[in-house]
C-alpha positions as CSV (number, residue, x, y, z in Angstrom):
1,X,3.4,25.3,-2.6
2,X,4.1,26.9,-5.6
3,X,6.9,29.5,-4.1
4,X,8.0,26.5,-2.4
5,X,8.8,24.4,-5.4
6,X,10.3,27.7,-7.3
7,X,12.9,28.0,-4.3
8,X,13.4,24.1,-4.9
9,X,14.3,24.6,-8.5
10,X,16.3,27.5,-7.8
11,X,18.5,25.6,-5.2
12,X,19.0,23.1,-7.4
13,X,20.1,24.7,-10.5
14,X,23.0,26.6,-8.2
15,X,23.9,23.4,-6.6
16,X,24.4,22.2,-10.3
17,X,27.1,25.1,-11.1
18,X,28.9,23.9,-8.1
19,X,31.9,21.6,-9.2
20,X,31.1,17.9,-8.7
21,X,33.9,16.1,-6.0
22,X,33.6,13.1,-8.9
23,X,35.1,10.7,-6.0
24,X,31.7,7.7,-6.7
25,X,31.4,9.0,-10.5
26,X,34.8,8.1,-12.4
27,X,34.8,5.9,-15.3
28,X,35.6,2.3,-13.9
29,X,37.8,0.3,-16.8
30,X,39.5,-2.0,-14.7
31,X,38.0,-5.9,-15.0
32,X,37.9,-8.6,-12.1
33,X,37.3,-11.5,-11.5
34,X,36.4,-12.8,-8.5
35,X,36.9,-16.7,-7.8
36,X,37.5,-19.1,-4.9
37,X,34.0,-18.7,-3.0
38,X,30.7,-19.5,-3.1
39,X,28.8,-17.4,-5.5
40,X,25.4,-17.0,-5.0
41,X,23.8,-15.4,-8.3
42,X,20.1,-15.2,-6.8
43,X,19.3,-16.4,-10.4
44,X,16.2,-19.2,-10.2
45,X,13.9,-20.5,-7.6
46,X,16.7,-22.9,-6.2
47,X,20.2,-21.9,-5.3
48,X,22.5,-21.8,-7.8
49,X,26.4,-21.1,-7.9
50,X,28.8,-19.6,-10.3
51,X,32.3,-20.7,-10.2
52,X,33.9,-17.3,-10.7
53,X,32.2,-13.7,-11.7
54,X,33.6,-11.3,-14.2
55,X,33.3,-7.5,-13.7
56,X,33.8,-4.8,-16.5
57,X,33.0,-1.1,-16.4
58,X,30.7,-1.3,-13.3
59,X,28.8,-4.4,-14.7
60,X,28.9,-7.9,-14.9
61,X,30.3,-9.2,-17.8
62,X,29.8,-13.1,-16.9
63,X,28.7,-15.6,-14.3
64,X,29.8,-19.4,-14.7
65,X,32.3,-21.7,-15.3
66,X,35.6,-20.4,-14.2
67,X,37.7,-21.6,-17.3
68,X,35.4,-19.2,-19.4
69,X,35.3,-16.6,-17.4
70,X,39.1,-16.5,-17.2
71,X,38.8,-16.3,-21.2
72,X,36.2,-13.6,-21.3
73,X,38.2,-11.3,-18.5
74,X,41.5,-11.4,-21.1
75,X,44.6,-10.6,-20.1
76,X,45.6,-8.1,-17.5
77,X,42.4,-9.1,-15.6
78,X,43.1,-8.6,-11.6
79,X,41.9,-12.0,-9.9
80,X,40.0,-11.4,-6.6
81,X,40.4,-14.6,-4.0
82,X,37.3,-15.2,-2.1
83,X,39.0,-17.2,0.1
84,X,36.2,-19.6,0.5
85,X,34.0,-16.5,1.5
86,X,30.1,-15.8,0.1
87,X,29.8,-13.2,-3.0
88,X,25.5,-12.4,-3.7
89,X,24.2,-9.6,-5.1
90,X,24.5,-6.0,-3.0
91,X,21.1,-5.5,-1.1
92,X,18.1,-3.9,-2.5
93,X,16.5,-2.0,0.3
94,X,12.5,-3.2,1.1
95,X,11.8,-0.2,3.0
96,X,13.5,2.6,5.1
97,X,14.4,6.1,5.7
98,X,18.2,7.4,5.2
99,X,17.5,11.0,5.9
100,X,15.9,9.6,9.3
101,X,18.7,7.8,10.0
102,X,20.9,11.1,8.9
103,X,19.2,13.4,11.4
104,X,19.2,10.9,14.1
105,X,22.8,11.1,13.8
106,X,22.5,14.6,16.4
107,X,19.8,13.2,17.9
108,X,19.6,11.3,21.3
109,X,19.4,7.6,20.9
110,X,16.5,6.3,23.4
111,X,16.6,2.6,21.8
112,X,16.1,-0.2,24.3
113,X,18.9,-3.5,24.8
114,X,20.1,-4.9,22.5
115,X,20.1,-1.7,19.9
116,X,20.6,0.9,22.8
117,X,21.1,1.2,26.6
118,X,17.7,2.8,27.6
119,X,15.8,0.8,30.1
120,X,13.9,3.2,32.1
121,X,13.3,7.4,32.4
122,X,16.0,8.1,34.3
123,X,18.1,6.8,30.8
124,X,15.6,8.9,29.1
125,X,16.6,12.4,30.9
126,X,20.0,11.3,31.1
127,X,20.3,10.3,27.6
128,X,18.8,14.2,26.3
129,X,21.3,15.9,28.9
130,X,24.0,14.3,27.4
131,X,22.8,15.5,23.9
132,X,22.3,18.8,25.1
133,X,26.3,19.0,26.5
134,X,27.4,17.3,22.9
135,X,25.5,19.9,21.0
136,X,26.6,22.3,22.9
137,X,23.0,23.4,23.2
138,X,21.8,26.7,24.7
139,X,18.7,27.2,26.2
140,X,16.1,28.2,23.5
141,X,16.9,25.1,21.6
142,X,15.4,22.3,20.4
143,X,16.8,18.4,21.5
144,X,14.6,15.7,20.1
145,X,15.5,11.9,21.1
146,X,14.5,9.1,19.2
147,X,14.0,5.5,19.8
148,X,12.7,5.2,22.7
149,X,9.8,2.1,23.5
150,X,7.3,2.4,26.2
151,X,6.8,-1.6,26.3
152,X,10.8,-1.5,27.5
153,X,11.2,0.8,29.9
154,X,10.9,-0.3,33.6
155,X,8.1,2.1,34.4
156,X,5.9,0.3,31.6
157,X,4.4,4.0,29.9
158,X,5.3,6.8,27.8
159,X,7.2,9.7,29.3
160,X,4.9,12.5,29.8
161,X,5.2,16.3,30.1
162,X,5.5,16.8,33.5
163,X,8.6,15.0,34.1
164,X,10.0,16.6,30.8
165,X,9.3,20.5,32.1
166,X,11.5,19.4,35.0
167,X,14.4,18.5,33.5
168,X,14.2,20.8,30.9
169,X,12.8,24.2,32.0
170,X,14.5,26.2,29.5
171,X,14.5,23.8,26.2
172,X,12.1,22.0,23.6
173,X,12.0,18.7,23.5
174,X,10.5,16.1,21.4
175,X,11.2,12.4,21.9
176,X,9.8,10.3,19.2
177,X,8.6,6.7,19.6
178,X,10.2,3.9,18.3
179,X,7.9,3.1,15.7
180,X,8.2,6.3,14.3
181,X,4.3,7.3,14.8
182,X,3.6,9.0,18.1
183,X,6.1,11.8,19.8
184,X,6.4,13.2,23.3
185,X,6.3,16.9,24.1
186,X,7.5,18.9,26.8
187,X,5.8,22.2,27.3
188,X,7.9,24.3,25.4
189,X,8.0,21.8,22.2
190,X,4.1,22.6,22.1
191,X,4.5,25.5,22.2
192,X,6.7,26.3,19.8
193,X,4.8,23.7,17.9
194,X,1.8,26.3,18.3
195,X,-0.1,23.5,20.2
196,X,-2.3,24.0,23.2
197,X,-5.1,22.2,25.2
198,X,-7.4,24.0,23.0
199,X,-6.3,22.7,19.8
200,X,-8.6,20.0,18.6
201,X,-7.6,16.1,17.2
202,X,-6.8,16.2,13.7
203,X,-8.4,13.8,11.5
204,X,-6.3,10.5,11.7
205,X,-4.5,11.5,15.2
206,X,-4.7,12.7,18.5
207,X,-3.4,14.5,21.4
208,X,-3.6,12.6,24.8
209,X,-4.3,14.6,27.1
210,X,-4.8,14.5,31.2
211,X,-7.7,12.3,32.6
212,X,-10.8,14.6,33.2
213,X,-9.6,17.5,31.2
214,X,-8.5,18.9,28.1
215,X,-4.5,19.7,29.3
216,X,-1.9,17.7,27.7
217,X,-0.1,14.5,28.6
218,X,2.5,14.3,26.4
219,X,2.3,12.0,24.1
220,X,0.9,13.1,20.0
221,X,-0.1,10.2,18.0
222,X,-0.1,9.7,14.1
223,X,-1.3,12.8,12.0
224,X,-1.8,15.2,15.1
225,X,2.6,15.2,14.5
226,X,2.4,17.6,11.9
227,X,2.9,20.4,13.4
228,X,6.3,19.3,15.3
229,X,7.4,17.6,11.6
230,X,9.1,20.7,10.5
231,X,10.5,21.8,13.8
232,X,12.5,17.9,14.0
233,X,13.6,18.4,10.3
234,X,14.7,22.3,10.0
235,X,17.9,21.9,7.8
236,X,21.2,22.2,9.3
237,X,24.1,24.5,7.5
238,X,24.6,22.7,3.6
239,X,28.2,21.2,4.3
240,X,26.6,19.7,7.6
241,X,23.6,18.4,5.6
242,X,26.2,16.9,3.3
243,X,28.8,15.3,5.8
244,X,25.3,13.7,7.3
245,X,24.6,12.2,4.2
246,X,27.9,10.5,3.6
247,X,27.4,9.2,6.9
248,X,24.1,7.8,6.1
249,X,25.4,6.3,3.0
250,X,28.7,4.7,5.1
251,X,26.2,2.9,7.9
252,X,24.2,1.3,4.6
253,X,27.0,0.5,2.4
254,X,28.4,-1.2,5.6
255,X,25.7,-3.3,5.7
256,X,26.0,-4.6,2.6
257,X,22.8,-2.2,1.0
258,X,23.8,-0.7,-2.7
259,X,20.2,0.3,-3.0
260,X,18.9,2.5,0.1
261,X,15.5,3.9,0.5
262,X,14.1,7.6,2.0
263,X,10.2,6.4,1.4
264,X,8.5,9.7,2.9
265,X,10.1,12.1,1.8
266,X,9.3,16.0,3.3
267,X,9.9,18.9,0.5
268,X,12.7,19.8,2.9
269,X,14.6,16.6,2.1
270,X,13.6,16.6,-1.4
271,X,15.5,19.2,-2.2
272,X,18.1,18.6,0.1
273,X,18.7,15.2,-1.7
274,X,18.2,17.1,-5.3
275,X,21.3,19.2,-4.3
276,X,23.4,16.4,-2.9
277,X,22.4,14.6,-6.6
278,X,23.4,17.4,-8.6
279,X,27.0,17.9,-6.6
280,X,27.8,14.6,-6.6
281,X,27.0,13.7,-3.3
282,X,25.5,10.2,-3.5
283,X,27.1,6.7,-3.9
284,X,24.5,4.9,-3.6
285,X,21.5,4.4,-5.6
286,X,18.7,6.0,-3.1
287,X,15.5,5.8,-4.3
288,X,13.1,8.3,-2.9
289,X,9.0,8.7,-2.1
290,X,7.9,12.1,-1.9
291,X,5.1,12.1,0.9
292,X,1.5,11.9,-0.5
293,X,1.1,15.4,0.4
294,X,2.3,17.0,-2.6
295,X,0.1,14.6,-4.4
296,X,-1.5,17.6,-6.4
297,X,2.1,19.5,-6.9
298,X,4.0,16.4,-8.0
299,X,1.3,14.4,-10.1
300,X,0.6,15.5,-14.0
301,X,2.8,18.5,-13.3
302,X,5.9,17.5,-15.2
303,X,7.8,18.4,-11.9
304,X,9.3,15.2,-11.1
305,X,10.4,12.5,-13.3
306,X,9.7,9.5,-12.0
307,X,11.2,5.6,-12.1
308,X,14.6,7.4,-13.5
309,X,17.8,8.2,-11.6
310,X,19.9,11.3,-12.1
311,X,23.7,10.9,-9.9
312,X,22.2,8.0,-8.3
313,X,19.0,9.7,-7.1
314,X,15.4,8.6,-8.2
315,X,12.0,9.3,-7.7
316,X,10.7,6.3,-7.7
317,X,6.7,6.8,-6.9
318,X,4.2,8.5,-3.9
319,X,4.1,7.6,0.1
320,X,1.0,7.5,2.2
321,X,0.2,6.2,5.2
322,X,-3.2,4.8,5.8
323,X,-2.7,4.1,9.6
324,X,-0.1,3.8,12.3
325,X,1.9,1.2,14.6
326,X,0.6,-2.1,16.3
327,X,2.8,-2.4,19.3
328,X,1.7,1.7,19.7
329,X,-1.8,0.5,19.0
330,X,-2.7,3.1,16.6
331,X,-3.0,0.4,13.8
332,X,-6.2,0.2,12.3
333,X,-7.6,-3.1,12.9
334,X,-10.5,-5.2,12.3
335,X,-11.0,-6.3,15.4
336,X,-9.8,-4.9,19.1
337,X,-6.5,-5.0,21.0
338,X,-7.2,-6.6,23.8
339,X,-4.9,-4.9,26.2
340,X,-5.5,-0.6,27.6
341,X,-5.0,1.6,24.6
342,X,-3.9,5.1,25.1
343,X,-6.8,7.5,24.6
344,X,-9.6,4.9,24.0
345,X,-12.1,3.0,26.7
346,X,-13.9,0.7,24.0
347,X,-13.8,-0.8,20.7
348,X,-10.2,0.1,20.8
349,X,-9.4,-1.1,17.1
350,X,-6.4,2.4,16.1
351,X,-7.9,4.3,13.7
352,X,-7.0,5.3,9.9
353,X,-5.0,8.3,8.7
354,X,-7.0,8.9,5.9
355,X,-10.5,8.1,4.4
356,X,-11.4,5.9,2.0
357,X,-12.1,8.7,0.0
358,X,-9.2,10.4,0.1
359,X,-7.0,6.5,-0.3
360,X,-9.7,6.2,-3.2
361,X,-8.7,9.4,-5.3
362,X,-5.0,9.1,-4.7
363,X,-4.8,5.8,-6.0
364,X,-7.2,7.1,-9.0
365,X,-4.6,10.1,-9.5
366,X,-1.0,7.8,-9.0
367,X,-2.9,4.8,-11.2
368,X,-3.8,7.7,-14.2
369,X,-0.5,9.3,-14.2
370,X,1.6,5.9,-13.9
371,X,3.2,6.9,-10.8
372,X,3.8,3.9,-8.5
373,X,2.1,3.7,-5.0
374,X,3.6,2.7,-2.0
375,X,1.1,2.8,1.4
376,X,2.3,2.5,4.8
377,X,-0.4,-0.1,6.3
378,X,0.2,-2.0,9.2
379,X,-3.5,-3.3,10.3
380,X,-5.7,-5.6,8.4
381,X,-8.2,-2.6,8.2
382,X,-6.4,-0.3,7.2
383,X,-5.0,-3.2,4.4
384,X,-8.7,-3.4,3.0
385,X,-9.1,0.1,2.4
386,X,-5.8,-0.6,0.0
387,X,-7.7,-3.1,-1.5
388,X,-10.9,-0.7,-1.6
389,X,-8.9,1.6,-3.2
390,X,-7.4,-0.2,-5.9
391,X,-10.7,-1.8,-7.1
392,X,-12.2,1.6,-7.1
393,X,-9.1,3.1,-9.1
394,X,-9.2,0.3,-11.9
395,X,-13.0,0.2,-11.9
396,X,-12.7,4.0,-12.6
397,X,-9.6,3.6,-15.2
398,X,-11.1,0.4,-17.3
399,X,-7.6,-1.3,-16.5
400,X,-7.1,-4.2,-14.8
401,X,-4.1,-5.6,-16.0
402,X,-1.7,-2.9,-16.1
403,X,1.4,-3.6,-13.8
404,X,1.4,-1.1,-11.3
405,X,3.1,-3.1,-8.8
406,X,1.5,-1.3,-6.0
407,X,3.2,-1.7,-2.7
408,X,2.0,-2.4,1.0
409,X,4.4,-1.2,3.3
410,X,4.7,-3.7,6.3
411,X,1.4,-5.7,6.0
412,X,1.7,-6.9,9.7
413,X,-1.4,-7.4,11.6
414,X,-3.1,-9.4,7.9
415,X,-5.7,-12.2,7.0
416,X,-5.1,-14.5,4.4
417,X,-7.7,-13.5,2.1
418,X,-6.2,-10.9,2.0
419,X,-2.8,-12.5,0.4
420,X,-5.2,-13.6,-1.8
421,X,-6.3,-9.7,-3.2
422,X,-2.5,-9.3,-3.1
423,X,-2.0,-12.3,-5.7
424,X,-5.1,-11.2,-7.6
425,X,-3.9,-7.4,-8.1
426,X,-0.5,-7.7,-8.3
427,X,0.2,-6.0,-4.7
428,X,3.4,-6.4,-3.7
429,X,3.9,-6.8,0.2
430,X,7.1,-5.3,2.4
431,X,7.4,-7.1,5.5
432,X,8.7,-6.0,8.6
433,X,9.9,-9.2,10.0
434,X,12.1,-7.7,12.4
435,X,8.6,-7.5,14.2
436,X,8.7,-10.9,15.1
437,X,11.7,-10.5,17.5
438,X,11.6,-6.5,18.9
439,X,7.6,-6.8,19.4
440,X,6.7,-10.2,18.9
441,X,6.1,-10.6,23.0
442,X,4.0,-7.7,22.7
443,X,2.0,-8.4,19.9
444,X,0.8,-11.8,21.7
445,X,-0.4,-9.8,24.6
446,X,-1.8,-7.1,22.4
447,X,-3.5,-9.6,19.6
448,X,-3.6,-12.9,20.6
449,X,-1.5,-15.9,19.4
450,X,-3.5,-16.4,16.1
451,X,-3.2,-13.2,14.7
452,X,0.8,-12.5,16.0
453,X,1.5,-15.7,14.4
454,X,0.5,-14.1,10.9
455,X,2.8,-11.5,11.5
456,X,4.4,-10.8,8.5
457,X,3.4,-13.3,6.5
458,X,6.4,-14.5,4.3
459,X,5.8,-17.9,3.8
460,X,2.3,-17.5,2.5
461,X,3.0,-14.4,0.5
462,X,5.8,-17.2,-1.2
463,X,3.4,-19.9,-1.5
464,X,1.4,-18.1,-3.5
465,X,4.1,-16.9,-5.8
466,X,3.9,-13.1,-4.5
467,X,7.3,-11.3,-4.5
468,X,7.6,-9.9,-1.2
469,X,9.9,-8.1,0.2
470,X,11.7,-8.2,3.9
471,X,12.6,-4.3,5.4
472,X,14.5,-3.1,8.7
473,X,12.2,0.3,8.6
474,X,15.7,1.9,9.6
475,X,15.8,3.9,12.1
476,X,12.7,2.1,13.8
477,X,14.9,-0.9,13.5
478,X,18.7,-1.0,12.3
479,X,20.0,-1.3,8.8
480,X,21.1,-4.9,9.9
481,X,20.3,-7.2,6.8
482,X,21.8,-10.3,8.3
483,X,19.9,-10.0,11.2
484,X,16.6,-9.5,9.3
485,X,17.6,-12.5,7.2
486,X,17.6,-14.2,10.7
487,X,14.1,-13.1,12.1
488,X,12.7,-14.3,8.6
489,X,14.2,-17.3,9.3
490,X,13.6,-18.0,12.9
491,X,11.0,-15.9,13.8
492,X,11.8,-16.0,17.2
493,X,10.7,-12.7,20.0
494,X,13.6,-11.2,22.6
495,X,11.7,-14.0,25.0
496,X,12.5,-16.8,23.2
497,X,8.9,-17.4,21.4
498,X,8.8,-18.9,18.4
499,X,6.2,-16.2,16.4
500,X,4.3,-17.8,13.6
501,X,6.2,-21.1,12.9
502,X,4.3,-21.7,10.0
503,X,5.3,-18.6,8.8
504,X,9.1,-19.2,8.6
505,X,10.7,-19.4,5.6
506,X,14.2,-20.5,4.1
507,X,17.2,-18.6,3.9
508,X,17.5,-18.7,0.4
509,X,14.0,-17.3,0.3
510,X,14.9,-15.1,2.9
511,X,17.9,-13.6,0.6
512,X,15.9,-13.8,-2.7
513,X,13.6,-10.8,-0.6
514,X,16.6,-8.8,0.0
515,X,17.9,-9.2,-3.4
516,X,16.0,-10.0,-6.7
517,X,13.0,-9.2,-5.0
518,X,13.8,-6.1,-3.7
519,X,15.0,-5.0,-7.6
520,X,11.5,-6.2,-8.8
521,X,9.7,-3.8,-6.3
522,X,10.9,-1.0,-7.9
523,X,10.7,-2.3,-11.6
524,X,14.7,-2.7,-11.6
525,X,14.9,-6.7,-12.1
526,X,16.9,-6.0,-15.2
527,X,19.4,-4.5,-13.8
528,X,20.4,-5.8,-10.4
529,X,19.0,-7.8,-7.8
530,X,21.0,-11.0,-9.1
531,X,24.5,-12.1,-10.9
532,X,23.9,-11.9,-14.5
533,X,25.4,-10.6,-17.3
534,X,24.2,-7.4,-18.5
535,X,23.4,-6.6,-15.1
536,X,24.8,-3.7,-12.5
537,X,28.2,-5.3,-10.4
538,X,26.2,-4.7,-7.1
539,X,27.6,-7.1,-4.9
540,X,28.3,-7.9,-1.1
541,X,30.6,-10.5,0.1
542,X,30.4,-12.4,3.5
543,X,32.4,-14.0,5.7
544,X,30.1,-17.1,5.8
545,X,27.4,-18.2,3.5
546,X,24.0,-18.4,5.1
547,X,22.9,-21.3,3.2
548,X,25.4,-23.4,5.0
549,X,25.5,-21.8,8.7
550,X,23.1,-23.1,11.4
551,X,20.4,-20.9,11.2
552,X,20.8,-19.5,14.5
553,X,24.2,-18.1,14.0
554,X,22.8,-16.1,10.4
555,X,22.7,-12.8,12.5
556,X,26.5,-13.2,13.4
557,X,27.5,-13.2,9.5
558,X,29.6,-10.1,8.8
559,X,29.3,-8.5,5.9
560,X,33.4,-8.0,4.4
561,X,33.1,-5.8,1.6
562,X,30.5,-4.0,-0.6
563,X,30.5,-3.1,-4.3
564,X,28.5,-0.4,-6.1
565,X,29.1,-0.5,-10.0
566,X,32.4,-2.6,-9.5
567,X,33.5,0.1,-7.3
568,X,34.5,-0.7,-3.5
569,X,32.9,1.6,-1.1
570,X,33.0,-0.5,2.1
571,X,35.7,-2.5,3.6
572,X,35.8,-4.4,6.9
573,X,39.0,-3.7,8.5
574,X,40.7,-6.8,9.5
């Protein structure tokens, strides 16, 4: 690890001599004032409204009454008409993965309606020949797909290896699941993946292989992907890297995100994002989690420093991932699924990615070295081992009260007592209410009505005055705020279910998890997340305010314009 890190340093010293373009870094003087809308400051636990917003110097110099703010702009201000339309604060990403989205870019697209055309295998095969012809791929290389959900397609399974050699005799390929933890393989991809039938399960993950024998199926589930990681993510040429990451950074700043998120991040992007950092690269702030991996390299070592950004790139704390997906029902759960799981013939409950032991000394190590935690956990199991772990870490440390802020990445298939340990230990929860609506029909069949209907649990997490967070998980769904606003909202499945009424929440709560709580996540409340003087001019405008829409149509709001530090750097064209 330790050549690896020296090539890491080395790349990014050179990538420092280069000259900077300086197009997201110049000085902004110029003040505005925007007027004539409804402006939403985020600020309190009601709405409130500003009558016009002063910007100076990429921050905002005042919020309130419009006569004042006239007199605290000066002369030679420019006035910015609203037109009636909705200024908040620019959106604070829960949870996703930019570089994901960045490769997926020259990747097939294997989404299901409504996100993509892909409805059975046929679109599957079709999909990767048409990636191979764009590509211009020759045989030898590798096409991966993404995206694609076996609970869609018309045959009702995952595709398998068989029908993948077929098609492609000559090429690897990799198609990874929608939820981001299990992958297909044709025979050439395990191969060059240095997999076989004789290769064991991995701890935390498994190979499926053929009924009544050891040959594989196909499909590779949770910590069993390894060894395909580094073939999906082998960098491209530097100015292709690049030109990917300004396209990454257009999709989110077109949604209205001003703070994006890579939260597991390999040492392959860390150093990609490093160089793109140190030539100027990013726009947006993107806050990044290293992968619990390099736990021993990163923590104590005076590598990384954390919680501060350098050209809009920070290091914000450690990923893990403590189990896997609920509609792929590798979750770990306390009780069964109670449909066929891939794999298993009893006490199906998904399985854990990592012992307690190991969840118990990483926490010990983050907690002692004041490195924030975030944990991928998607089944109430997997949840208490979280809980486990932090009691263990401050029993061990003598500190109970130090706020760590700890984060639980999706918290889907939970209990409410376990809110409660949330509340008692300052957890914070991201939820993944996008769930609701994408795999809400599923999650009935696969759980049962009572525990689908605590899906996501927003409006218990706010109850108990817990300041959760809402995510898209972008690329497993897209960077579509409004639409997440909407499923918080609604909570309503692809069939027309309602998901957990009791779980619905408002859409100024709804907005306050994008926004204010979103900054408080990553210890930035100070500086953005809300309209407030002193703080960064992050802001979004849209066409409608979702206060005052019916709260079916909040996913057709259209995000108009995005600021980053009083700077415009998305514009929707008339």
């Amino acid at each position: 690890m330790s050549k690896i890190w020296n090539i890491l340093v080395l790349l990014v010293l050179f990538s420092s001599c280069q000259q900077p373009s300086g197009k997201q870094t110049a000085t902004i003087n110029e003040t505005i004032v925007y007027v004539n809308g409804d402006i939403l400051t985020m600020e309190g636990d009601q709405p409130e409204y500003a009558e016009a917003l002063v910007v100076k110097e990429g921050k905002i110099l005042y919020a309130g009454n419009k006569a004042e703010a006239m007199k605290q702009a000066g002369s030679g201000a420019q006035t910015v008409d609203l037109g009636g339309k909705t200024l908040i604060p620019g959106f604070v990403d829960g949870h996703s993965h930019l570089t994901n989205y960045a490769d997926a870019l020259m990747q097939a697209d294997l989404n299901p309606p409504p996100i993509g055309p892909i409805t059975d295998m046929a679109g599957i095969i079709k999909a990767v020949q048409d990636l191979k012809t764009r590509l211009n791929a020759k045989d030898g290389d590798l096409l991966v797909g993404f995206g694609y959900d076996a609970d869609m397609l018309k045959e009702g399974r995952h595709p398998n290896t068989a029908e993948l050699d077929a098609a492609f005799p000559n090429n690897p390929v990799i198609l990874k699941h929608a939820s981001g933890h299990m992958l297909v393989a044709n025979t050439a991809a395990f191969r060059l993946a240095g997999v076989s039938a004789a290769t064991k399960d991995p701890t935390g993950g498994s190979f499926i292989r053929k009924k009544g024998s050891n040959e594989l199926d196909g499909l590779v589930q949770e910590m069993a992907m390894q060894p395909f990681m580094p073939l999906m993510s082998k960098p491209q040429p530097l100015e292709v890297e690049m030109k990917k990451l300004k396209d990454a950074q257009a999709y989110y700043a077109s949604c209205g995100v001003t703070t994006a998120n890579e939260h597991l991040a390999l040492m392959e992007k860390m150093i990609l994002l490093d160089t793109a950092a140190a030539r100027g690269e990013l726009y947006l702030d993107l806050i990044t989690l290293p992968a619990f991996l390099y736990a021993k390299d990163l923590l104590g070592t005076g590598r990384i420093k954390w919680k501060e950004y350098n050209n809009h790139l920070k290091y914000q704390g450690l990923k893990m991932a403590t189990d896997g997906s609920p509609q792929g029902k590798t979750a770990f759960l306390s009780k069964p699924y109670l449909t066929d799981v891939p794999g298993c013939q009893h006490n199906c409950v998904g399985f854990p990615n990592m012992t307690q032991e190991q969840i118990n000394q990483l926490m010990l190590a983050c907690y002692k070295n004041n490195v924030q935690l975030f944990s991928h956990c998607n089944g109430d199991a997997s949840i208490d081992m979280m809980i486990k772990g932090h009691e263990f870490a401050i029993r061990a440390l003598g500190d109970s009260t130090s706020d760590r802020r700890t984060v639980i990445i999706h918290s889907q298939i939970m209990r409410p007592d376990q809110m409660n340990a949330y509340k008692k230990y300052n957890m914070l929860p991201s939820f993944f209410t996008n769930h609701t609506y994408y795999w809400g029909d599923v999650h009935i069949a696969n759980l049962g009505k009572e525990r689908a209907s605590y899906l996501s649990p927003l409006r218990a997490a706010f109850d108990q005055g817990i300041m959760a967070t809402n995510h898209t998980d972008n690329i497993v769904t897209p960077m579509d705020q409004m639409f997440l606003l909407w499923t918080s909202v609604n909570r309503i499945s692809r069939n027309g279910v309602v998901v957990g009424e009791a779980q619905r929440i408002t859409p100024y709560e709804g907005l306050k998890a994008l926004t204010i709580n979103g900054a408080h996540e990553y210890f930035e409340e100070g500086a953005k997340g809300s309209l407030k003087a002193g703080k960064l001019a992050d802001l979004v405008i849209l066409d409608r305010n979702p206060l005052k829409v019916d709260k079916a149509a909040i996913r057709d709001i259209k995000v108009m314009e995005t600021v980053k530090e009083g700077k415009t750097v998305y514009k929707r064209a008339s």
